[in-house]
N, C-alpha and C positions, 0 to 999 in steps of 0.2 A: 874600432876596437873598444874605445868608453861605452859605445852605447852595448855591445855584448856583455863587455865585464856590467855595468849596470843593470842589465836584463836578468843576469844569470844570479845577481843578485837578490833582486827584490825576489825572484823566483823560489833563492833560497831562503828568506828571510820569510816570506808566506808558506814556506810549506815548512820551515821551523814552528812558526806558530799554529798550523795545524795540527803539528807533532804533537806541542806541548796539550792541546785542547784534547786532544786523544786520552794522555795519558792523564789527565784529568778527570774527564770521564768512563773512562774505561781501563784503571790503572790493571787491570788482569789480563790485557790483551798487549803486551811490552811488545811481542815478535809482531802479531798483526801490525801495530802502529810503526814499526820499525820498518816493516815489509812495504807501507804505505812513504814512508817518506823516502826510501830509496827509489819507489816509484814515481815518485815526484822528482827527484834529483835528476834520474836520468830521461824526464822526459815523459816517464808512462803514463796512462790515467786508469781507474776505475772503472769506467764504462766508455759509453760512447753516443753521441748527441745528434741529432739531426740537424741540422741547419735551415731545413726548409720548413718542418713540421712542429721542430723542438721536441720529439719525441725520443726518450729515456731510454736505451739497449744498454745489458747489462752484458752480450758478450757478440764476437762477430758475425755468430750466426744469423741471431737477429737482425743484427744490420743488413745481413744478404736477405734474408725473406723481407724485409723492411724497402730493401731497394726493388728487389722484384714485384713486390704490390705495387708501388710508389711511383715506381723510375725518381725515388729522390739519389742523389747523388751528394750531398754536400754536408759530409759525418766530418767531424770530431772529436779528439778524444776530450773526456773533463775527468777532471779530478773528486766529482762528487757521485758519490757509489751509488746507484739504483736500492728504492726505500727496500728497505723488507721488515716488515714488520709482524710477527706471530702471534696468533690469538692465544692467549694461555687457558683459553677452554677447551676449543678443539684442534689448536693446534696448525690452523687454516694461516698459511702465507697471504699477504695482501703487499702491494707493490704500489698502490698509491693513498694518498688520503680518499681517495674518491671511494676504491674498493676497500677501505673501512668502515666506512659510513654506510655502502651496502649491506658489507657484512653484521655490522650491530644494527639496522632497519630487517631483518631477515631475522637473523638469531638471536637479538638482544644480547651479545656476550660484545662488553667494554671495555676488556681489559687486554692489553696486547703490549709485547715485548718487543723491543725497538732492537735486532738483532745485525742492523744492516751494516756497520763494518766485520763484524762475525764471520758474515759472507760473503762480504767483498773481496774481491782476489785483482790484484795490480796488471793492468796489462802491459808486458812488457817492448819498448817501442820496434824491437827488430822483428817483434810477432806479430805486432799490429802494423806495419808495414804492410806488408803481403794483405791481409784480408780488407783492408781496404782498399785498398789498390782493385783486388777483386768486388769489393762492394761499386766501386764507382765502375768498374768493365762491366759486373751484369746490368748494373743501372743503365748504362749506355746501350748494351744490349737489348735490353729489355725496352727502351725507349724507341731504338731503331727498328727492330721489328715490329712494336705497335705502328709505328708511323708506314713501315713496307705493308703493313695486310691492311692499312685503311681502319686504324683504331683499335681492332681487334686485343683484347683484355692481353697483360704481360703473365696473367695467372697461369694461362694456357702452358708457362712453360714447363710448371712442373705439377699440372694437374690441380690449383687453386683456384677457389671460387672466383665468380667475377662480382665485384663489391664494390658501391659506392667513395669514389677517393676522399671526397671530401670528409665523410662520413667518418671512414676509416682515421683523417691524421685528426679530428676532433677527437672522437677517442683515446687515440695516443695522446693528444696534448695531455689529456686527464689522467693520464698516468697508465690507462690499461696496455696491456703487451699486443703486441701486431696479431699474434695468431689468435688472443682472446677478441681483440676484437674484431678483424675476420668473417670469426666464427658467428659471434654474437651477429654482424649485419648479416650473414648468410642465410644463418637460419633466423632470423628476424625476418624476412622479405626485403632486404637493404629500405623500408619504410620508413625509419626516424633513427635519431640521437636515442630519443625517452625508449623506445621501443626493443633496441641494442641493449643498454643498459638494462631494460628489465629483465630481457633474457639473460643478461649476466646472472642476475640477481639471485634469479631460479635456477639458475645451473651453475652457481660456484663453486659447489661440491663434487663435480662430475669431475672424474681422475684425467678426463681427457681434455678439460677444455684452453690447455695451454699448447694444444698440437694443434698445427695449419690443418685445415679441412682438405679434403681432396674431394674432389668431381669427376664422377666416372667418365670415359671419353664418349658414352655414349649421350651423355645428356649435352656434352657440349654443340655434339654436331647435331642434334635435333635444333640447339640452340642458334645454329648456322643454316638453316633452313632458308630454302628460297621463299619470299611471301606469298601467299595463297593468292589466286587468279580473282578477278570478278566475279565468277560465278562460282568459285568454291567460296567464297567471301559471302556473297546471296546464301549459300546454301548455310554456311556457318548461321548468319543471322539467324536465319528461320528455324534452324534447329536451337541456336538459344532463347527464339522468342517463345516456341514452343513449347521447351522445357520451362521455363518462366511462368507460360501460362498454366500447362500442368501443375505446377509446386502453388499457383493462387489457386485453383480450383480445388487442390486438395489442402491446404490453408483455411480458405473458405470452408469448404464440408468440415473440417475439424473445427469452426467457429462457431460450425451453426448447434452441429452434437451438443457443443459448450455450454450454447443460448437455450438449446431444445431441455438438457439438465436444468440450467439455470430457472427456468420455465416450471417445470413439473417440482422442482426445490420449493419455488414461490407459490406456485397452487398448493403444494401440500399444506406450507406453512398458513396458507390464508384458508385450507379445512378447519385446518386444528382450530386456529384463531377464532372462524367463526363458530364453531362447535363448543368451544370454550365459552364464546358470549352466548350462547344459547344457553345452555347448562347455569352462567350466571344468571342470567333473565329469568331460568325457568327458578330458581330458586326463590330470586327476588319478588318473583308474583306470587311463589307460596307462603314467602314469610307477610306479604301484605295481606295476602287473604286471613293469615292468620291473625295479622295486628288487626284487623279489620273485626273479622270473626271479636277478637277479644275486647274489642272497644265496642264493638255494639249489646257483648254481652255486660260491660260495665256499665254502658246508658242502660238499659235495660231495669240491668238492679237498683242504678242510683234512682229512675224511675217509680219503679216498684216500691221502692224506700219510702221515696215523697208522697204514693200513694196510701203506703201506711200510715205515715206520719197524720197525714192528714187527715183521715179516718179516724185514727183514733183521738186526734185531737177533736173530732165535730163529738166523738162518741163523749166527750170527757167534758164538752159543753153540755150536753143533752144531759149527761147524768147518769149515763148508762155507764154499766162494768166493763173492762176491755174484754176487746172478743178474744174469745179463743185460738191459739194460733190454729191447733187440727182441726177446727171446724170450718177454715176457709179451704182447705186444701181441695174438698169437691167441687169446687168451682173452677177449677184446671181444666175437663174435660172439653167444655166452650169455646177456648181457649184454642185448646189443639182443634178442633173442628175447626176456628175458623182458618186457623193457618192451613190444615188441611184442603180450603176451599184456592189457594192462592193458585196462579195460572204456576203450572211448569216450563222452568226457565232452560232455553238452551244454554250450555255451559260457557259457550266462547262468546255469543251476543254479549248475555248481561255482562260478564267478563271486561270484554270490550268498554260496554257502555260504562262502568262502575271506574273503571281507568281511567276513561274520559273525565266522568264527572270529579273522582279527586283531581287529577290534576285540573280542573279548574281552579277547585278548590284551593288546593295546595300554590298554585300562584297568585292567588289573592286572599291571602289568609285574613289581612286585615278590612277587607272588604265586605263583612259580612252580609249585607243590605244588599250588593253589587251584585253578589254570588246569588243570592236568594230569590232576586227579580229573575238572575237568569235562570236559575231551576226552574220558577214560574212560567218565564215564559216558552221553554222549551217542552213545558208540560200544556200547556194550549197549544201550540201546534199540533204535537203530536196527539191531545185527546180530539182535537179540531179534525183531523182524517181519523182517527179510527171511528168517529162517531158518522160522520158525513165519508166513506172514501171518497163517492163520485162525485162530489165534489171539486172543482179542480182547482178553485182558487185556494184552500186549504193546500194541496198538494203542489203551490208554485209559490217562489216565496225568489224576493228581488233583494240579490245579498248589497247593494248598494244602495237599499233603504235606509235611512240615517236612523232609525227608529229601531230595526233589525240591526245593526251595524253596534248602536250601543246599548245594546242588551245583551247580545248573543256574539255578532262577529266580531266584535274586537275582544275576545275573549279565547284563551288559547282553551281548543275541546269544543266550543261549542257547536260549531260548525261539523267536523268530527262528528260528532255526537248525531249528527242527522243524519250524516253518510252513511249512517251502519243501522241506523233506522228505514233506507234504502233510497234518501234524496240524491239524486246525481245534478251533475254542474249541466247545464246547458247555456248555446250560445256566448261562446268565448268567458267561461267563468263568470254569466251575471245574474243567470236565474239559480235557484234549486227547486228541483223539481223532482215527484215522487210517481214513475205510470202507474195509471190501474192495477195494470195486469202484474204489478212487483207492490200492493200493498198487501203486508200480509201483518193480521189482525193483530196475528200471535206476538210479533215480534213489537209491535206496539204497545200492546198490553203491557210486555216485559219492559220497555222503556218508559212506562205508566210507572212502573214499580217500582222500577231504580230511581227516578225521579221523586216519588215521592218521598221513599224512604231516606232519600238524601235530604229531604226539604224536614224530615218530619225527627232528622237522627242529630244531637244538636255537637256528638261527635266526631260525625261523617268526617273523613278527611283531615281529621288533627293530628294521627298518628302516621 
């Protein structure tokens, strides 16, 4: 009898000071918090607790679909109300911290009204009698019949999914309601924890996703199927190895389409590219011919200058009056006749050879003696065969002569420079050699020219 009156005590003494913390926080809700403590006094509670799961029902419906997924049987009631918590953007219920933290990773809205004794409602103990009583009969129910059909899911009884158990009361632990989460492992492929939750995530706004899912009766009994024989099992294989192979074959073809694009992308791009470097090339030799062209008509005059100069300086020893400038101008005609006598040059030889011979130049700028011997001597060679062709010592020349080597070969062009004159390599690159039947006069002559005109032009190659 002490230990009753003591119990019913402290009983009353904690759910006083629940009162008081009520009306502290929520001094606008008098009835609710009074409605809450009469429910405490005789006994009731707010919700109702699992015992096996620790999963949160806020009435005893729940409990029942709770027991029939579960077969948990071991509820209580508790005096702490199930969360509810409202988002004051859109208004969206949430029932655990878990499903808030979705809801503002999803929508960014952080702000939410803590509404949960609002809608809390007392259950009263002569009510919750009965549906427990009923929670723990389907529980047993539903446990004995899995056990009578050899495992067979407790879902089957009213047309719910069959769902991962463990899955499902991890869920509940986190606060989500039985039929959300359910749903979420159902249509997840019951595959993960992360994978449930994420379909929460994307379907929190669906008006339906706090209703148990139902399973037509036809998908169940496909799912009750006897297992296929050996040879429908061979035959299965072969048709998915088949299809397999088909989906790479045509995988493949669409890889190659890809590469074959890819392909004809990169040719194109290496047209342009090189059509581009031709276009620069071809520029670059016209603006040389023309620095060219203009440096030699500057030797020319500076030339001509000195020739003046010095004419009139003998004239101004002798005693004589300076010449007349209009009376030298007849003496131009000689002139152009002898230019006129000069050989006709094919455009791309001299060309060629003129390239050659600057870049010699131009890589030995300070070498002038070095460069000079080599004009030299590349001008004996070649006057050496066109004077003698048949000759054939003239027309064979041993590029690992130490003599040939430093005058000509270790020289970038000079070598070059005979190639196009028409020596070819023979014997693993050690001779150069020019046949008979490919000396041709003309083309000599012309490298006669270039040669000398390099040897005899003192701004060949500075520009």
């Amino acid at each position: 009898m002490g230990l009753c009156t003591i119990f019913t005590f402290s009983i009353s003494l904690s759910s006083l000071l629940l009162l008081l913390l009520l009306l502290l926080h929520y001094p606008f809700s008098l009835s609710l918090s009074l409605s809450f403590f009469v429910a405490l006094i005789h006994g009731g509670g707010l919700s109702l607790r699992c015992g096996d799961c620790g999963a949160h029902l806020k009435s005893v419906e729940e409990a029942q679909e709770h027991a029939e997924l579960t077969s948990h049987a071991n509820f209580s009631e508790s005096a702490e109300a199930v969360l509810n918590l409202i988002c004051t953007t859109c208004s969206k219920p949430c029932r655990s911290q878990t499903e808030v933290d979705l809801h503002t990773k999803r929508t960014g809205h952080a702000d939410f009204i803590d509404k949960t004794l609002e809608a809390a409602k007392p259950i009263e103990l002569e009510a919750a009698a009965k549906p427990k009583d009923d929670v723990v009969v389907a529980a047993e129910e539903g446990a004995a019949a899995a056990a009578s059909k050899g495992g067979q899911s407790e879902g089957e009884l009213d047309g719910c999914p069959e769902v991962n158990k463990s899955m499902l009361e991890e869920l509940e632990s986190m606060g989500f309601p039985t039929a959300r989460a359910t749903r979420a492992l159902h249509f997840s492929g019951n595959s993960s924890i992360e994978g449930a939750i994420n379909w929460i995530a994307e379907h929190e706004d669906d008006p339906d996703i706090d209703e148990m899912p139902l399973v037509p009766a036809e998908t169940k009994a496909e799912a009750n199927k006897p297992s296929l024989t050996p040879e429908e099992m061979k035959l299965k294989a072969q048709e998915l190895r088949e299809r397999a192979r088909k989906k790479k074959e045509e995988e493949e073809k669409r890889m190659e389409r890809e590469r074959e694009k890819e392909r004809i992308r990169i040719g194109k791009e290496l047209l342009e590219a090189k059509r581009i470097e031709e276009d620069n090339e071809r520029k670059r030799l016209l603006a040389l011919r023309k620095a060219e062209k203009d440096e030699e008509k500057r030797a020319r005059e500076k030339i001509r200058q000195k020739l003046e100069e010095d004419k009139a300086e003998r004239r101004r020893k002798l005693g004589l009056p300076p010449e007349d400038p209009g009376a030298a101008k007849p003496s131009a005609p000689p002139v152009e006749e002898k230019k006129s006598s000069l050989p006709i040059k094919p455009a791309t030889k001299a060309e060629r050879m003129r390239d050659c011979l600057r870049s010699l130049k131009q890589h030995h700028k300070d070498e002038d003696a070095k460069v000079k011997r080599a004009f030299q001597t590349l001008l004996t060679y070649v006057g050496n065969v066109a004077r003698s062709p048949d000759e054939e010592k003239f027309r064979k020349i041993r590029l690992t002569n130490p003599s040939f080597q430093e005058r000509v070969g270790n020289l970038r062009g000079g070598i070059e420079f005979l190639e196009i004159c028409g020596f070819e390599k023979l014997e693993g690159d050690e001779f150069l050699f020019l046949p008979r039947d490919k000396v041709d006069i003309s083309v000599l002559n012309i490298a006669g020219s270039e040669l000398n005109s390099a040897i005899a032009n003192p701004f060949f190659g500075v520009l």
